[in-house]
C-alpha positions as CSV (number, residue, x, y, z in Angstrom):
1,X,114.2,84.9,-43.9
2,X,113.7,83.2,-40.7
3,X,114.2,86.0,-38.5
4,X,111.8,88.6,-40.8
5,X,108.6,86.1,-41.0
6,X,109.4,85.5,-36.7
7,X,109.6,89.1,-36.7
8,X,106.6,90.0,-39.1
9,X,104.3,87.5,-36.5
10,X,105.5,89.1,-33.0
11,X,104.7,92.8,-35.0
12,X,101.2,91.2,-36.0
13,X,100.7,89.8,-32.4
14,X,100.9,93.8,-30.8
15,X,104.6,93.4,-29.9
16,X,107.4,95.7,-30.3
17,X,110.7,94.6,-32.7
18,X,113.9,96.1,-33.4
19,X,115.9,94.6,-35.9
20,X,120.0,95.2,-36.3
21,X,123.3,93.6,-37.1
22,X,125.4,92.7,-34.7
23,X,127.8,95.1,-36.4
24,X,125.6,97.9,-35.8
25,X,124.6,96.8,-32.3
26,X,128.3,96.6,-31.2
27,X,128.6,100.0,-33.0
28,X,126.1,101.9,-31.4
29,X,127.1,100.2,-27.7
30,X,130.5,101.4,-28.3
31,X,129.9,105.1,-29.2
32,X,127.0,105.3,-26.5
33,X,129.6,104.1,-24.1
34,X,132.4,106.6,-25.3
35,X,129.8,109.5,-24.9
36,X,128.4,108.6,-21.8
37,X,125.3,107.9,-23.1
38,X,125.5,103.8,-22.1
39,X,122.1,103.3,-19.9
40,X,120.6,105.2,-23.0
41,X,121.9,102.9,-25.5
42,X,120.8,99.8,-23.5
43,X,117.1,100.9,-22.8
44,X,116.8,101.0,-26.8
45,X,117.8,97.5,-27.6
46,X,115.9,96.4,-24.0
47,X,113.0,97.5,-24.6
48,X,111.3,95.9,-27.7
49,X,110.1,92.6,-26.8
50,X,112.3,90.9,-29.5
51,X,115.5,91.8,-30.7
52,X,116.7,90.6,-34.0
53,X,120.1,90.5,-35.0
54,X,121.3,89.6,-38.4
55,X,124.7,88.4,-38.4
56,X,126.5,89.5,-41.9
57,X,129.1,87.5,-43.7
């Protein structure tokens, strides 16, 4: 709940938020990396000014 109400502020103060699991982060790294597509993949989870990732259990 943390990470949503940190997140909620820094979207109410103009900034830009991506939110993932590290699952789907390591995921999407992987297959960008396979396909060639890695400096893609890295400008998506660079460029928001705050990154959340949810770790799952």
């Amino acid at each position: 709940m943390l990470s949503v109400a940190l997140g909620r502020a820094a979207v109410d103060a103009g900034r830009r938020v991506y939110f993932t699991t590290a699952a789907e982060l390591a995921a999407r790294c992987h297959k960008a990396a396979l396909e060639g597509r890695w400096k893609t993949c890295m400008r998506l989870f660079a460029g928001p000014r705050l990154l959340i990732m949810a770790f799952e259990h």
